[in-house]
C-alpha positions in Angstrom: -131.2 29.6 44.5 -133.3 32.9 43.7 -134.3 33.9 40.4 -134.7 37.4 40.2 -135.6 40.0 37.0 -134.6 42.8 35.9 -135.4 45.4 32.9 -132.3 47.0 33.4 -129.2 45.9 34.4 -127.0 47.5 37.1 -123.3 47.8 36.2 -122.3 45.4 38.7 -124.9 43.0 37.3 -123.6 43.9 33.9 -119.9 42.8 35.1 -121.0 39.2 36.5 -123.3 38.7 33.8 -120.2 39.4 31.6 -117.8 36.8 33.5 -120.6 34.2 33.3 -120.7 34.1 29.8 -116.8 34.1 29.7 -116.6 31.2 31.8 -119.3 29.0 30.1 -117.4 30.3 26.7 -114.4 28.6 28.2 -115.6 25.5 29.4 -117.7 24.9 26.2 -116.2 26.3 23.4 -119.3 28.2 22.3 -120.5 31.5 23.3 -123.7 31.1 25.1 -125.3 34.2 24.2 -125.9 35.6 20.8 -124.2 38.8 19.8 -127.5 40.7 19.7 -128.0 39.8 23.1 -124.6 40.9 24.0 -125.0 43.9 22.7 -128.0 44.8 24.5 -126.3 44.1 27.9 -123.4 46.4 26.9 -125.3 49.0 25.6 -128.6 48.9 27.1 -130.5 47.3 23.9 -134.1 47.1 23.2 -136.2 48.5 26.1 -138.9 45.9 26.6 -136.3 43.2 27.1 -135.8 41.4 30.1 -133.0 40.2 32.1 -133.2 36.5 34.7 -130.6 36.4 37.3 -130.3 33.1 39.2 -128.2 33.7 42.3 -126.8 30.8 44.3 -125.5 32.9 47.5 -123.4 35.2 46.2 -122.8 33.6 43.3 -124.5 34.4 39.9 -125.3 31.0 38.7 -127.6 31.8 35.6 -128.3 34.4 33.2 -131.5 34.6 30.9 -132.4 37.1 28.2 -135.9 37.8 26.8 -136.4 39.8 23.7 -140.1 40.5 23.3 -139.6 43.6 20.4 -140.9 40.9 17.3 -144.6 41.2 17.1 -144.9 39.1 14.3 -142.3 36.1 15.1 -143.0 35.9 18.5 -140.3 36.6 22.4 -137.3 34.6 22.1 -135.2 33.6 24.6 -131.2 32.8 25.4 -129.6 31.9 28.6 -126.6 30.5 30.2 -125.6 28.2 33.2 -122.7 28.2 35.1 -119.7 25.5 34.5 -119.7 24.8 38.5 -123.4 25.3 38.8 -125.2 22.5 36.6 -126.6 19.7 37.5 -128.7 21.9 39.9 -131.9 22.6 37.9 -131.2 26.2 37.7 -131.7 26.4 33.7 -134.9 24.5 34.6 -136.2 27.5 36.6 -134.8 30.3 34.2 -137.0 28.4 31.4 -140.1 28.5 33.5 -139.9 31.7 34.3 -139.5 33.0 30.7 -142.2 30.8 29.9 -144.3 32.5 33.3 -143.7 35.4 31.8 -144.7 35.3 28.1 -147.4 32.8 28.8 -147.9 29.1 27.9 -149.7 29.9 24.9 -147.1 32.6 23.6 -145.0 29.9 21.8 -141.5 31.2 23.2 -138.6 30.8 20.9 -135.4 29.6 23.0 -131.8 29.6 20.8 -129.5 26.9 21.9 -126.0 28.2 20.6 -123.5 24.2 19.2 -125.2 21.4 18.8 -123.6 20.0 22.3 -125.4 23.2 24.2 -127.0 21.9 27.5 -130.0 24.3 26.2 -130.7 22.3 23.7 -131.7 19.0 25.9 -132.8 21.5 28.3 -135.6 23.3 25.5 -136.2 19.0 24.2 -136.7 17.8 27.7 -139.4 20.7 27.8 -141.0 20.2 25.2 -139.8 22.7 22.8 -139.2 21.7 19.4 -136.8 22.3 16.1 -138.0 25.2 14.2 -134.9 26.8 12.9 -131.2 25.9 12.2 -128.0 28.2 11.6 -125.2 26.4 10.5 -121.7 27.3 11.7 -119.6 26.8 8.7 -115.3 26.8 8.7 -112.7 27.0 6.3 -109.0 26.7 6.5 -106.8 29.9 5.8 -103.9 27.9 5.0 -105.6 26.3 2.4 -105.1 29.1 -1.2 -107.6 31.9 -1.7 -108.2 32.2 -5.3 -108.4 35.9 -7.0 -111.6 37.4 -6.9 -113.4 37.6 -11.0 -115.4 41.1 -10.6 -118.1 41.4 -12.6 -118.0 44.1 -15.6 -118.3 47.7 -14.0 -118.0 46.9 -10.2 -115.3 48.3 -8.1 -114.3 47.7 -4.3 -113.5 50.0 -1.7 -113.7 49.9 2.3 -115.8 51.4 4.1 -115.4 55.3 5.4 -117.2 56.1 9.1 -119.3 58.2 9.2 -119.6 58.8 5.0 -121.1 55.2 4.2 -123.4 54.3 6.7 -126.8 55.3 5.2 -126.2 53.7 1.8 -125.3 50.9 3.1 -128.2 50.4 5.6 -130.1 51.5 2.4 -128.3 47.7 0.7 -128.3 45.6 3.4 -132.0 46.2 3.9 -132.9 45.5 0.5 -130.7 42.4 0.1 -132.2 40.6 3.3 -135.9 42.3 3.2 -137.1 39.0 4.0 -134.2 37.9 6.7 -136.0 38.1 10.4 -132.4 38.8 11.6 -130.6 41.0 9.2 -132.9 42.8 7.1 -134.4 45.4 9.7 -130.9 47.3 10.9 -131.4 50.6 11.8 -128.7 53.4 12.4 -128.2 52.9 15.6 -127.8 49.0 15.3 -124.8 49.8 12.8 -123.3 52.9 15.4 -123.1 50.2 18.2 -121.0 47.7 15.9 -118.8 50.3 15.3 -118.1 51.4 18.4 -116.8 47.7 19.2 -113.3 46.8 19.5 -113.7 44.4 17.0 -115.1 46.8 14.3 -112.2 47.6 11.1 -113.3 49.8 8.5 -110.4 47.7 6.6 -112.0 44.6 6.8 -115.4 46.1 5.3 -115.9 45.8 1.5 -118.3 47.8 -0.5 -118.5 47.0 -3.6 -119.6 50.2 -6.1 -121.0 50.0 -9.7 -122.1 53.4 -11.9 -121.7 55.4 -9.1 -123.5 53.6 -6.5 -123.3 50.7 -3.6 -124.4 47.3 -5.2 -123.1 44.8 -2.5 -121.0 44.4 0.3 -118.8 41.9 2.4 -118.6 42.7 5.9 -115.7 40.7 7.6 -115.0 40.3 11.5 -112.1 38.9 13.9 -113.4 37.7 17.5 -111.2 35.8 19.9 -108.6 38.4 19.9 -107.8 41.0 22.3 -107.7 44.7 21.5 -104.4 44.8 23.5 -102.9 41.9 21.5 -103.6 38.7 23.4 -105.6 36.3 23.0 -109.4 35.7 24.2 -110.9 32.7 25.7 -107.2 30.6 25.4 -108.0 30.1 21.8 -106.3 31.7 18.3 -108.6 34.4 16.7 -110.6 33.0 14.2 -112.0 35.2 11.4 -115.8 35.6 10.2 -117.5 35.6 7.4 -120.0 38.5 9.1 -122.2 39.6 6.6 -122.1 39.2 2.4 -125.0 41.6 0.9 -125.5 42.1 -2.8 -128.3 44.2 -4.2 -131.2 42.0 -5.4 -130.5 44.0 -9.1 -127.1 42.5 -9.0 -128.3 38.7 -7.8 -127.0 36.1 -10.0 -123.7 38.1 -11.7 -121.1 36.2 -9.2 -120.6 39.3 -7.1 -121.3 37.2 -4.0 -118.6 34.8 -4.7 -116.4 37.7 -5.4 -116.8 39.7 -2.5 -116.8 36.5 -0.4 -112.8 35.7 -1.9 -112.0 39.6 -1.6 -112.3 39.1 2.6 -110.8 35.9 2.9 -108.0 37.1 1.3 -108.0 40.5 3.8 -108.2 37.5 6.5 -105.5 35.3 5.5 -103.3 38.4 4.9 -103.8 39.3 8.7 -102.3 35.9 9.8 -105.4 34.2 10.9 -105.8 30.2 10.6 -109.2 30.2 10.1 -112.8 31.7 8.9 -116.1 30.6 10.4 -119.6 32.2 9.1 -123.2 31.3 9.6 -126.0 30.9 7.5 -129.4 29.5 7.4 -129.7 25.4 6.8 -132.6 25.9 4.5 -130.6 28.3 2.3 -129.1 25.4 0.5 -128.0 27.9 -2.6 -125.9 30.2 0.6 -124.7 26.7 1.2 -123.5 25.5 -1.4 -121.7 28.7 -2.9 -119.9 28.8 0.5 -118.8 25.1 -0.1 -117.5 25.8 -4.0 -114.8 28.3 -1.7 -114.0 25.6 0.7 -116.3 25.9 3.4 -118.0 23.0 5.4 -120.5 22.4 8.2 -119.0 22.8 11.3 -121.8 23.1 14.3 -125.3 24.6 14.6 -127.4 26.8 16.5 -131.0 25.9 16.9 -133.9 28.1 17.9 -136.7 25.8 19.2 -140.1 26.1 19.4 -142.1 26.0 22.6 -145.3 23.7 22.4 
């Protein structure tokens, strides 16, 4: 085995890297890598990032990301094994040489994506620790959407490219100013979204009172493919991606609202299901999304080194 690093990837590298996550998608059910990290390795991403390739022969057994842009929180970490190539200590060695890297003092962060995630006994066997849990929530489609109740004043539209993106960077921001995920978009973090296949202006709510944006419900479909099959062997599943309301319009049911208005684009498209994430210690997120039928499905957990 040979572990090697890269800052940037070649396209090649890009293209293996790509089939290793497909094939540990496939065998596990969950996506190894998260989609910011996906998005850097199809569009280049955040410069001081770093890329671990573990090659067995000619095969690329591993893949490890580290992001070091947060100055505040800390690097954190994400990687993936291949199906036929555990057992063989390979996400051993990409963890100690993330951890070479930052420094045993730097306490790394390393995301394990489903509870059943190998990284996860992997980071616990190393003595990383719990620090932060995303719950993966699910709801049946099947099951009746009720009608959305607007709040007095507020109207809905979709979203218009290349009309809508600053105001809404200009919400988003404000609704999660305190989110160490969502809250610090920039322009370009919203252009690359929209150039992916997945991205439908149709499925994007905005949600518009006395003449300006006040909230928003973002909706995606993953699993499917752009040329009409299916993904992974699985049926498309839709996601709650992102609800955002203005912190002046907090507490007027607009959340709820917006949340009904996607299912409903969701269930109209045919799909079975809707998934969405949110943050275990947001207990009021929680249980607003259970009130429309959602429960806990999975986790993702970021752990802690030392």
């Amino acid at each position: 085995m040979n572990v090697v690093t890269r800052s940037r990837l070649a396209p090649e590298e890009v293209r293996a890297v790509l089939q290793l996550v497909d094939d540990v998608t496939d065998a596990d059910g969950t996506r190894p890598l998260s989609e910011h990290v996906m998005l850097h390795l199809r569009y280049g991403g955040d410069t001081p990032a770093k890329n671990y390739l573990a090659w067995n022969g000619d095969d690329l057994a591993g893949y490890a990301h580290l992001d070091t842009t947060d100055t505040v929180e800390g690097a954190s970490a994400e990687l993936a094994v291949g199906p036929r190539h555990r057992g063989m200590g390979i996400g051993k060695a990409l963890v100690e040489a993330l951890v070479a890297e930052t420094g045993s003092s730097a306490r790394m962060r390393l995301w394990a994506h489903g509870q059943s995630s190998g990284a996860a006994e992997l980071a616990r066997s190393m003595g990383f620790r719990r620090e932060r849990v995303l719950w993966q929530m699910r709801r049946s489609l099947y099951a009746p959407v009720p009608a959305p109740v607007w709040p007095e004043g507020v109207t809905v539209r979709t979203f218009v490219v290349g009309e809508d993106e600053e105001k809404w960077l200009d919400v988003n921001n404000r609704a999660f100013a305190a989110h160490p995920d969502q809250g610090t978009w920039t322009l370009d973090d919203l252009r690359m979204r929209e150039s992916e296949p997945w991205f439908d202006p149709s499925g994007f709510f905005l949600a518009e009172a006395e003449g300006r944006l006040v909230g928003f419900h973002w909706t995606k479909v993953h699993g499917a493919d752009p040329s009409g099959g299916h993904e992974h062997g699985h049926d498309p599943i839709g996601e709650v991606y992102v609800v955002g309301i203005d912190p002046s319009m907090q507490g007027r049911g607009l959340g709820p609202a917006l949340t009904l208005r996607g299912l409903q684009h969701l269930r109209a498209r045919g799909l079975s299901q809707c998934m969405l994430y949110v943050d275990e210690v947001n207990t009021n997120a929680i249980r607003t999304y259970e009130r429309l039928g959602f429960a806990k499905w999975d986790v993702d957990v970021c752990f802690l080194q030392g």
